[in-house]
Each structure stands twice: as structure tokens, then as C-alpha cells.
C-alpha positions in Angstrom: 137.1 69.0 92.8 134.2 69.8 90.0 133.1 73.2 90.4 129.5 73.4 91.8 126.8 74.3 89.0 125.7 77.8 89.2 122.6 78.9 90.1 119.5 80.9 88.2 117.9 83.7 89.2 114.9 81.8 89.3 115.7 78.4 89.9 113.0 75.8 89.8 112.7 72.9 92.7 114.7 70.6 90.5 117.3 72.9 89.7 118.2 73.8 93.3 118.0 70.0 94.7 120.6 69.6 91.8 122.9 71.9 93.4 122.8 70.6 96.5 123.2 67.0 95.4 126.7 68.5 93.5 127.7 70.4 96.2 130.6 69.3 98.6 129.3 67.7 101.6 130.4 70.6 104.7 128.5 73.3 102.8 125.5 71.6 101.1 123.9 71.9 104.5 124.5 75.3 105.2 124.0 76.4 101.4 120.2 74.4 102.2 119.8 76.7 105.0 120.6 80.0 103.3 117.9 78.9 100.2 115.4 78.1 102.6 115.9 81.3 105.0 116.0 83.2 101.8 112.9 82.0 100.1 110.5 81.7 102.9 107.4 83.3 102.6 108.0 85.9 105.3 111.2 87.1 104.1 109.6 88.0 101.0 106.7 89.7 102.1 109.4 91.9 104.8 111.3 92.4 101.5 108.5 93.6 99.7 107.3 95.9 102.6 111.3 97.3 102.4 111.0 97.8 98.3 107.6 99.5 99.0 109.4 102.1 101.4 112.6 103.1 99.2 111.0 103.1 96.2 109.1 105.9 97.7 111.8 107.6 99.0 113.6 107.7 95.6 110.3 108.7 94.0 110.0 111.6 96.2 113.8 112.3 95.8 113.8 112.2 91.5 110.5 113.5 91.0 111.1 116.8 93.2 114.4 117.0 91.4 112.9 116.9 87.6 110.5 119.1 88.7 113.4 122.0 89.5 115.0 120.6 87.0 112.5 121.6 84.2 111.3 124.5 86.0 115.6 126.1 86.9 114.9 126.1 90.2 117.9 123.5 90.4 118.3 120.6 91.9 119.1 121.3 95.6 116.2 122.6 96.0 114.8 118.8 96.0 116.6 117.9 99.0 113.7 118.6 101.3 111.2 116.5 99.2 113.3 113.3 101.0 112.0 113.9 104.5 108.4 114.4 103.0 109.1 110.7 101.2 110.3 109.6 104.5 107.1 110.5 105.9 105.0 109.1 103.4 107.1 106.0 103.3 106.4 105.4 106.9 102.7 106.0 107.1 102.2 104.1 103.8 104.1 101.2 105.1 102.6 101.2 108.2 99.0 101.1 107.4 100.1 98.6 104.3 100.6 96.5 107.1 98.2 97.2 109.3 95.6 96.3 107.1 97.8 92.7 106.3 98.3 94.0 102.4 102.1 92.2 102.9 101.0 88.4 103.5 102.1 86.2 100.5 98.7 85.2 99.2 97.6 89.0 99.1 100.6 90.0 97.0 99.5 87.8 94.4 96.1 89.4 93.8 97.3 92.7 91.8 93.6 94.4 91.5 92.9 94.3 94.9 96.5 95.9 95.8 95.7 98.2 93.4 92.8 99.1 95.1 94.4 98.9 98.2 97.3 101.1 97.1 95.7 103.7 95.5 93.3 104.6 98.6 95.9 104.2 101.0 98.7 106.4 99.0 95.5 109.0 98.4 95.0 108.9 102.1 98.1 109.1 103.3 98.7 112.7 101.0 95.2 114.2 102.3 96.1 113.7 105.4 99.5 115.3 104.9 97.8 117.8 102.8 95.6 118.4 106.1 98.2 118.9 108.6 100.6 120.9 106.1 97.8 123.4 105.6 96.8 123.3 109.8 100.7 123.9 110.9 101.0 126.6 107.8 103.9 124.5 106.5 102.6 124.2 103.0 103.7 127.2 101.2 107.4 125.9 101.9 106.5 123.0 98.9 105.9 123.4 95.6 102.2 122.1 94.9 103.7 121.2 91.3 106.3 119.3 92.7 103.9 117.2 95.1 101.5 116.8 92.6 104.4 115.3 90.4 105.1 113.2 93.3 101.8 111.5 94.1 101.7 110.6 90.5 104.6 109.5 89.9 105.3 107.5 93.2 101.5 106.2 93.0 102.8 104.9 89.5 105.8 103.7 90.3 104.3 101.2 93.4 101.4 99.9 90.9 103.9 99.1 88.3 106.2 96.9 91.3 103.5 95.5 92.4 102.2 94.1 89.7 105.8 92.7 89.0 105.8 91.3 92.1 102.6 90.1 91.9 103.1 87.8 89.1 106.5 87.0 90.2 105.0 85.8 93.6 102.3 83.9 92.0 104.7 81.9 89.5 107.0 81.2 92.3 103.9 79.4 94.5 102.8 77.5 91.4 106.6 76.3 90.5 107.0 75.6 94.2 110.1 78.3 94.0 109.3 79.2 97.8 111.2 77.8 100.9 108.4 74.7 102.1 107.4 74.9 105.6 107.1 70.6 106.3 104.1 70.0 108.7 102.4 67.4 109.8 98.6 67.5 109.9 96.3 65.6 112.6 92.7 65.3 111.3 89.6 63.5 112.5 88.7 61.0 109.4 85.8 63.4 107.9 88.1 66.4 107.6 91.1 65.4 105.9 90.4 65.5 102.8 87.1 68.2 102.3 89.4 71.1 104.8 89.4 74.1 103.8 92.1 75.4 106.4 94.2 72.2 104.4 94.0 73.9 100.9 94.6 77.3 102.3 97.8 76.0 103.8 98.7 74.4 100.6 98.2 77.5 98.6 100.7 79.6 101.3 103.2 77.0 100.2 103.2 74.6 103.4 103.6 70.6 102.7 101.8 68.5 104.7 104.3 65.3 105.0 102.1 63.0 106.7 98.8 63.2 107.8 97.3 61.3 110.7 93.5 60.3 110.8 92.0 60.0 114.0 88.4 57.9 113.8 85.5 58.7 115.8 85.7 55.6 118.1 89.4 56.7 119.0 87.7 60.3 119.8 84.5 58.6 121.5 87.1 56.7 123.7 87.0 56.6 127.4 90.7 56.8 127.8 93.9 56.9 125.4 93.7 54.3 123.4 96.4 52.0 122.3 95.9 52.7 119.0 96.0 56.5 119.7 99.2 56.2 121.4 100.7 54.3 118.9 100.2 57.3 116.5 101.4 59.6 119.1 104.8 57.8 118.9 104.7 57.7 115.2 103.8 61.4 115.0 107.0 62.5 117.4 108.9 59.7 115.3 108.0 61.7 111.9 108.7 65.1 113.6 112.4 64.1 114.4 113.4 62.3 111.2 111.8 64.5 108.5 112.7 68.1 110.0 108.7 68.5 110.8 108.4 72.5 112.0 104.7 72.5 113.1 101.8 70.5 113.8 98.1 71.2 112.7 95.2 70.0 114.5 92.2 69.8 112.5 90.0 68.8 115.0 86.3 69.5 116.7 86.6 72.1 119.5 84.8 69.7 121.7 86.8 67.2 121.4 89.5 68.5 124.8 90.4 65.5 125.6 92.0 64.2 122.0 93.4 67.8 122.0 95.0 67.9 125.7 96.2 64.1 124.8 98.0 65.5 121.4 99.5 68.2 123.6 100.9 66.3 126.2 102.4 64.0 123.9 104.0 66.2 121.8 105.6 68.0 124.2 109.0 66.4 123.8 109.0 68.2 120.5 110.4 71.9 120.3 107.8 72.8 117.6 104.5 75.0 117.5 101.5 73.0 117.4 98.5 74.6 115.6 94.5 74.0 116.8 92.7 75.3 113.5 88.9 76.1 114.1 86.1 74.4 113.7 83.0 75.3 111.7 81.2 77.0 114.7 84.3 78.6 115.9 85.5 80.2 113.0 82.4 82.2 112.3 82.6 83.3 115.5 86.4 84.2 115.6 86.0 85.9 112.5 84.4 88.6 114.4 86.5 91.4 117.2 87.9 89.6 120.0 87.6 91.5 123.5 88.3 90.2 127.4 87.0 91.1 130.6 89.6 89.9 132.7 90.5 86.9 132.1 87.8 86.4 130.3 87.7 86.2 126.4 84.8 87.2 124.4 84.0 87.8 121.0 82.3 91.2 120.1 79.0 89.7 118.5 77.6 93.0 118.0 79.0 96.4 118.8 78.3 100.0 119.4 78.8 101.6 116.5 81.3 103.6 117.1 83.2 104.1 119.9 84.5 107.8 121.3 87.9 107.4 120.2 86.1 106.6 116.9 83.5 109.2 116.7 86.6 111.8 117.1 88.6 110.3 114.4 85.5 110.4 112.4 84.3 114.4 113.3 88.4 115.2 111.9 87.6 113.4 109.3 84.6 114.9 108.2 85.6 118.5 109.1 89.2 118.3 107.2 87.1 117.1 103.8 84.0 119.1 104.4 86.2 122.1 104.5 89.0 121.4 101.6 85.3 120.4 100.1 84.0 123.7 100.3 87.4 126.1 99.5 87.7 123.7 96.4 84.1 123.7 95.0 83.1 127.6 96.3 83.4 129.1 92.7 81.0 126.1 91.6 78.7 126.7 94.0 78.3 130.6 93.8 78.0 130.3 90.0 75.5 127.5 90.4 73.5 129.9 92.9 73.6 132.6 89.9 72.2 130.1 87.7 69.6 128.8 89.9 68.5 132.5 90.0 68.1 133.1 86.5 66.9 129.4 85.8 63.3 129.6 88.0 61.5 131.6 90.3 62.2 130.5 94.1 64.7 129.8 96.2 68.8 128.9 95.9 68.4 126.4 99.1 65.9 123.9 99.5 65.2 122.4 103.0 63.6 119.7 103.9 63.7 117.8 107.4 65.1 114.7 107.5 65.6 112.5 110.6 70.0 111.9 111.5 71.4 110.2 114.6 69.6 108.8 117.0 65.8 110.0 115.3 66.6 114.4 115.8 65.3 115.9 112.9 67.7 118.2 111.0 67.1 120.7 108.0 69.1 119.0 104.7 70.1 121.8 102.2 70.3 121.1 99.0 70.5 123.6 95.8 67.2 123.5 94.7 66.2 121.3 91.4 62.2 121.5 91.2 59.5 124.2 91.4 58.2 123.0 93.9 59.5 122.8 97.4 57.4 119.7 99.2 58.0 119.0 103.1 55.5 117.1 105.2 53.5 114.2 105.7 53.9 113.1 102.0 56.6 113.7 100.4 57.2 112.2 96.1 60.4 110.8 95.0 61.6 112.0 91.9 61.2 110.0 88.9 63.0 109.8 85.3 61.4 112.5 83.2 60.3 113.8 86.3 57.8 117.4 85.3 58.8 119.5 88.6 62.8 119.8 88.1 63.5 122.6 86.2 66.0 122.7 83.2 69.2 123.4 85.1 67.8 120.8 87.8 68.3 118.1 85.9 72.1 118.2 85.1 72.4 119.4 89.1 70.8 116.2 89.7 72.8 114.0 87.8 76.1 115.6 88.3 75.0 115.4 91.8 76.0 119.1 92.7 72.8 120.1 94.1 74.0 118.0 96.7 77.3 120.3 97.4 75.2 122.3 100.1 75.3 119.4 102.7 79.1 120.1 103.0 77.4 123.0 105.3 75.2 120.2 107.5 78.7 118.5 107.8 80.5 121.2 109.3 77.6 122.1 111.5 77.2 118.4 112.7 74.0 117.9 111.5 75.5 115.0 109.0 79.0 112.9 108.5 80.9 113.0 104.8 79.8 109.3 104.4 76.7 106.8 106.1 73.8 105.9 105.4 71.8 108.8 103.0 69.4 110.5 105.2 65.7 109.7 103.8 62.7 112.4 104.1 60.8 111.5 107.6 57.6 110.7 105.7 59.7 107.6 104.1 61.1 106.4 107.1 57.6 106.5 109.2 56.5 104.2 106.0 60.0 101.8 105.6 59.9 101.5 109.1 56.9 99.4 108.9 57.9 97.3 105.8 62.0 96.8 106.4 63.4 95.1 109.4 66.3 96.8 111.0 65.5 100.0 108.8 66.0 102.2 112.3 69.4 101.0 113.3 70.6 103.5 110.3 69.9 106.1 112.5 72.4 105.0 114.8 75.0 106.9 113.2 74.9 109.9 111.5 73.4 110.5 107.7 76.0 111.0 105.2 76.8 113.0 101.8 77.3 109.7 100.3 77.3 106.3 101.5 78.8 102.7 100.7 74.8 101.7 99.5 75.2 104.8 96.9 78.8 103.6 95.5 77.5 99.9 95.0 74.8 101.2 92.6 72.3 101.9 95.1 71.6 105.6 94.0 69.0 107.7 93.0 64.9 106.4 92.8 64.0 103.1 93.9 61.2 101.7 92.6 60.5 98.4 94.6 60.7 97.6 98.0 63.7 94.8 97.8 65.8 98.2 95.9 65.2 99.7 99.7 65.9 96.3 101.4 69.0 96.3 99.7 69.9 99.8 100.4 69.4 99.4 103.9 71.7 96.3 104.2 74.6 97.8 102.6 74.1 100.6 105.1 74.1 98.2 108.0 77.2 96.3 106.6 78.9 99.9 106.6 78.1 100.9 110.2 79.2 97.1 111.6 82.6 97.8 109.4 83.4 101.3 109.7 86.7 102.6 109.4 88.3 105.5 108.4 90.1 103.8 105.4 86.2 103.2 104.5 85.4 106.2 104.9 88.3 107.6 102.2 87.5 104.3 99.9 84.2 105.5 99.5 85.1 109.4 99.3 86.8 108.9 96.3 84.7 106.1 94.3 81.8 108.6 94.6 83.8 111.0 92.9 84.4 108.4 90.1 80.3 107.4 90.5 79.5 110.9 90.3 81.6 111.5 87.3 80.6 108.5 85.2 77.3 106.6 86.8 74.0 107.6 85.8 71.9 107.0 88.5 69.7 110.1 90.3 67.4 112.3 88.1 
């Protein structure tokens, strides 16, 4: 008996049909089976997910350990460091997948795991960070040792993923991946121009046959004969080609062709697939919610519900205050400076209208020699003559904003929504921007999702302010506290290297 071939690590399509064609005939079969349960797209995202986990186990393991290493504190003093990566491990993985990072055609996009990995792994310790300093479990870590760790693990999952990434992305194009064989019913306009189609190509599924239906078959009365003919020739195709599922890429409307498909397909022990239509994908695209029995989808919402507003209030509380321990020594030497800078004030208030229309008192360390609050009110401008000296790097560093860390703890304001504007603007964008009040139906925030997307600092023309407004809209219709951190920490980087208020 010649000795079966032996496979690659990567074998191509060609290269693995070979092998089974050499194989003996009583294991080809099952050898077939164990490729194609091996290779299918949803054993390698679960393995991905499982590499995710230990890796970060190990790193919290080997990076607590050179830590005591280097600093003779030895090594068993790293054995604790593997429950905290157990911990991390979990809520990293678990939120990876809530937010369906692990499906096949997202692995293969590296930036936006990238982004997706770095503000989930940052969460994930600031919320840890949180809690350890709450239950006063913190001073039983080293901070040199968990700072070694987030590195080090953050470095070590970018550097997989972009291996697996590419890996991933070469297997769909050389067809590497277990096929899932389907057939696909479409009406005679769709076949060819559906998107659904090439999104189920690019996940690695192979459409074997394809069966057009024609409007007059649709516009029918009855089942037709030529209808059930390809009834029988679709259940004919299932048995003989190994068919797994059935895709219907048909109109909505069209029950009748639907409920006929069903009924005669259900001599088949496969899945059958209704893919929606124009109209009902935009609308399924939004929350789904029933009454009942009754299934609706959630159109528009309240902002946010109570379950939310609580998860946001920790939220801004834990920051605001980590916020204010970290930057205090800023803030009193800015107030010193301030001082010495100009005559006037540290603070400058000025009302400004939050949730719901109440007027609130912003603080802000003040930039200008002037204090204006009232009717009119002048935004500041490039080259602007009222801010002082030491107002202009405040205002471009943006810590003359720091203050507002205060409105956040006291309520008055959240960590991130829509920048609160002086109530003498909104009386006047009221009247020129559509929608411009349902800002106010959350509360103003440090920084916002408009500010990070380069809407920041004056703006000269009214479509500047229409723009503004929308990406505050788009931010209260898709809040979430993963939002809420993504945006935390690209103002910091804004902040840091943008140029945008004066």
C-alpha cells in the first residue's frame, strides 16, 4: 500500500483534494470530515477567541515574573498576577465578543481590531483599576508590574492579531477554509446585482446552484408547474451534492413563493435562510423589541434608558475623579499662574443650558480679560485680543477646560456628549439648525464624539454647526459605554496633537 502524501501546514485546495484522492478508500471519508470540521470558519474564530485568552494569561504570568525578576523581588511573588490575567482574560474575551470582533470577515481587518483592541484592553484595566482602588485591594499589586502588563499583553494581542489577520485573509483568498455548499433561490433581478450574494462569497460559502424564479412564476395564482418542477430539482440538488443551507433572496411580499419554498423543502434536514429585502434590511438594521408577541423594531429611542443612565453616572464619576487626583498638581499650579498672569478671577462662569433646557454654571479656568455672560456672548477667534498670554496655551492644550471635571461630579455635566454651547448661541442655532434642541436631551459633556472627528474649537459657518450637531445626534442614537471610553482616550490624543481651539 503507497503511503498517503503528507500534508502542509497550509495546504492549498488542490493540495488537500490530492490527499484525499491517494488516500485509502475507509478513511478518505472520515479524513474529509476532520479537514472540513477543522477549517470551518467558526472553529477558527472559537480558536482565535481561545489564543486571545491564554495569551493573556501567559502575558500576565511572564510579565509579573520579569518584573520581580529585575526588581529581586523573585519570582513567586508573580503567582498572584495569574488570577488578575484570568480576570482580564475573561472580561476581554467577553466583550471581544459581545461586540462580534471574532466573526471571520472582522479578523481580517487588522486596523480596526487594532482599534477595537486597544480601547477594549484600556477599558477593561480602568475598570479594574476602578474597583481595585474602591475594595482597597490595590496596594497588594505592584503598579510597576501592572503597568508592565498592560503593555506588554496590549502588545503581545496586536502583534497575533495582525498574524492572524493576514493568515485569515490569505486563507479566504486561496479558498484554504472548509466551504459551506449552498444553494441560493433568487427572483431573476437579484441574482446577479445581491449584495447579501457577495457577502456570502467573501465568508467563504459556495453557492452550487442557483435557482431563478421569474416574475410571472411569482405573479402566479397558484404553484405553477414550472415552480414545482424546480422544487424537485432543488431537493434533488440538496441530496446529491451534500447542500447544508438554502438562501432565499426573495421580496418580503412575496409569502406565498416563500411559504411554497418552505413547504417543499421540508423533506430536507437543512436550515433554510430568508435574506432581507431592500426595505427590510434598513429597518432590521436598527434595535429589535416585542410587545408580546408582537415584534417591533425600535425606530427611534429614548436616549438612554435607567439601567443606562446608571452605568453612565459610574462612569462619569470613576473618570471624573481618577481625573481630578491625577491632574490636581496641574490645576493648582495653573491657578498660581492665572494669578500672576492677569488681574481677575481663577474660575470663569458662564451659564450654559444641559439636560432637558436647566441652565447650569460651566467653570472653566479663565483665558480672557474679560468675563462676558448674557444676551450676546463672542466666540473666540484666532489671534483673538481678550485671551491673555497664558490663555492661549490653556486654550490649546485644552486645560482651562480641566474645571468641568467639578460640573461632572456635581451632575451638572457627563465626561462625554454633546459640548454645552453659551445660551445666547443656542436661542440663535435654534432658529437656523433643525433638530439642534434634541442635544439637550442628554447631558453636555467635557468632550464629545463631534470634538474628536475635528469638530473643535470656532466655527465660522453655519454648515461647521450643522455638522457639529449631527455628529452629536449620531452619538446620543449610539451611545454606549465602549463609546464613551473610545472617545475618552482619542481626546486625549486630540488634545495632545490637534490644533483646533484658540
Amino acid at each position: 500500500m503507497s503511503k498517503a502524501p503528507r500534508l502542509s501546514v497550509l495546504p492549498s485546495q488542490e493540495a488537500r483534494q490530492a490527499y484525499l484522492d491517494d488516500a485509502p478508500e475507509h478513511h478518505r471519508d472520515v479524513t474529509r470530515r476532520v479537514w472540513h470540521h477543522l477549517l470551518r470558519p467558526k472553529f477558527i474564530e472559537t480558536t482565535v477567541a481561545i489564543v486571545d485568552f491564554l495569551l493573556i494569561v501567559t502575558a500576565s504570568i511572564a510579565c509579573s515574573a520579569m518584573y520581580y525578576a529585575l526588581t529581586d523581588g523573585g519570582i513567586a511573588a508573580a503567582l498572584p498576577y495569574a488570577g488578575v490575567g484570568l480576570i482580564v482574560a475573561v472580561n476581554y474575551a467577553t466583550i471581544m465578543t459581545a461586540r462580534r470582533n471574532y466573526r471571520l470577515k472582522v479578523l481580517t481587518l487588522f486596523a480596526k481590531q487594532a482599534r477595537e483592541t486597544i480601547v477594549i484592553w484600556s477599558g477593561v484595566f480602568a475598570m479594574l483599576a476602578v474597583v481595585a482602588f474602591t475594595m482597597k485591594i490595590s496596594i497588594n499589586f505592584s503598579r510597576g508590574a501592572v503597568i508592565l502588563f498592560f503593555a506588554g499583553g496590549l502588545g503581545a494581542l496586536l502583534c497575533w492579531r495582525q498574524i492572524a489577520a493576514r493568515f485569515i485573509a490569505r486563507s479566504l483568498a486561496n479558498g484554504l477554509f472548509a466551504r459551506k455548499r449552498i444553494i441560493v433561490v433568487a427572483e431573476r433581478d437579484q441574482s446577479s446585482s445581491s449584495r447579501p450574494l457577495a457577502e456570502l462569497l467573501s465568508y467563504g460559502y459556495v453557492p452550487v446552484r442557483t435557482f431563478e424564479i421569474s416574475r410571472e412564476e411569482i405573479a402566479a395564482t397558484g404553484i405553477t408547474r414550472s415552480l414545482q418542477s424546480k422544487f424537485c430539482d432543488i431537493i434533488e440538488v440538496a441530496r446529491n451534492e451534500r447542500i447544508e443551507d438554502v438562501y432565499l433572496l426573495l421580496r418580503w411580499r412575496n409569502d406565498r413563493t416563500i411559504d411554497g419554498i418552505l413547504d417543499a423543502l421540508a423533506v430536507l434536514p437543512i436550515s433554510v435562510h430568508l435574506v432581507p429585502d431592500g426595505n427590510a434590511a434598513r429597518f432590521l438594521s436598527y434595535p429589535i423589541a416585542n410587545v408580546g408577541t408582537t415584534w417591533t423594531a425600535v425606530l427611534k429611542r429614548t436616549p438612554l434608558t435607567r439601567v443606562e443612565l446608571a452605568a453612565k453616572r459610574l462612569f462619569d464619576v470613576s473618570f471624573a475623579m481618577i481625573g481630578l487626583l491625577t491632574f490636581l498638581p496641574l490645576m493648582l499650579m495653573t491657578a498660581v499662574l492665572i494669578k500672576l498672569d492677569s488681574r481677575g478671577p481663577i474660575f470663569f462662569r458662564q451659564k450654559r443650558d444641559g439636560f432637558n433646557g436647566r441652565t447650569f454654571d460651566i467653570l472653566k479656568f479663565r483665558t480672557m480679560h474679560v468675563l462676558e455672560d448674557g444676551a450676546v456672548v463672542k466666540q473666540a477667534t484666532r489671534n483673538d485680543p481678550r485671551i491673555t498670554r497664558l490663555g492661549r496655551l490653556l486654550r490649546k492644550s485644552s486645560i482651562d477646560e480641566l474645571p468641568q471635571l467639578l460640573n461632572v461630579i456635581f451632575g451638572d455635566m457627563s465626561l462625554v456628549g454633546p459640548r454645552p454651547h453659551a445660551t445666547s448661541h443656542n436661542s440663535e442655532y435654534e432658529k437656523l439648525i433643525a433638530n439642534y434642541a434634541f442635544r439637550h436631551h442628554v447631558k453636555p459633556g467635557l468632550t464629545g464624539w463631534a470634538q474628536v472627528n475635528g469638530y473643535r474649537g470656532e466655527t465660522r459657518q453655519i454648515e461647521q454647526m450643522k455638522q457639529r450637531v449631527e455628529h452629536d445626534l449620531w452619538y446620543i442614537n449610539n451611545w454606549s459605554p465602549w463609546l464613551d471610553l473610545r472617545i475618552v482616550l482619542r481626546t486625549l490624543a486630540v488634545a495632545l496633537w490637534q490644533d483646533g481651539a484658540y
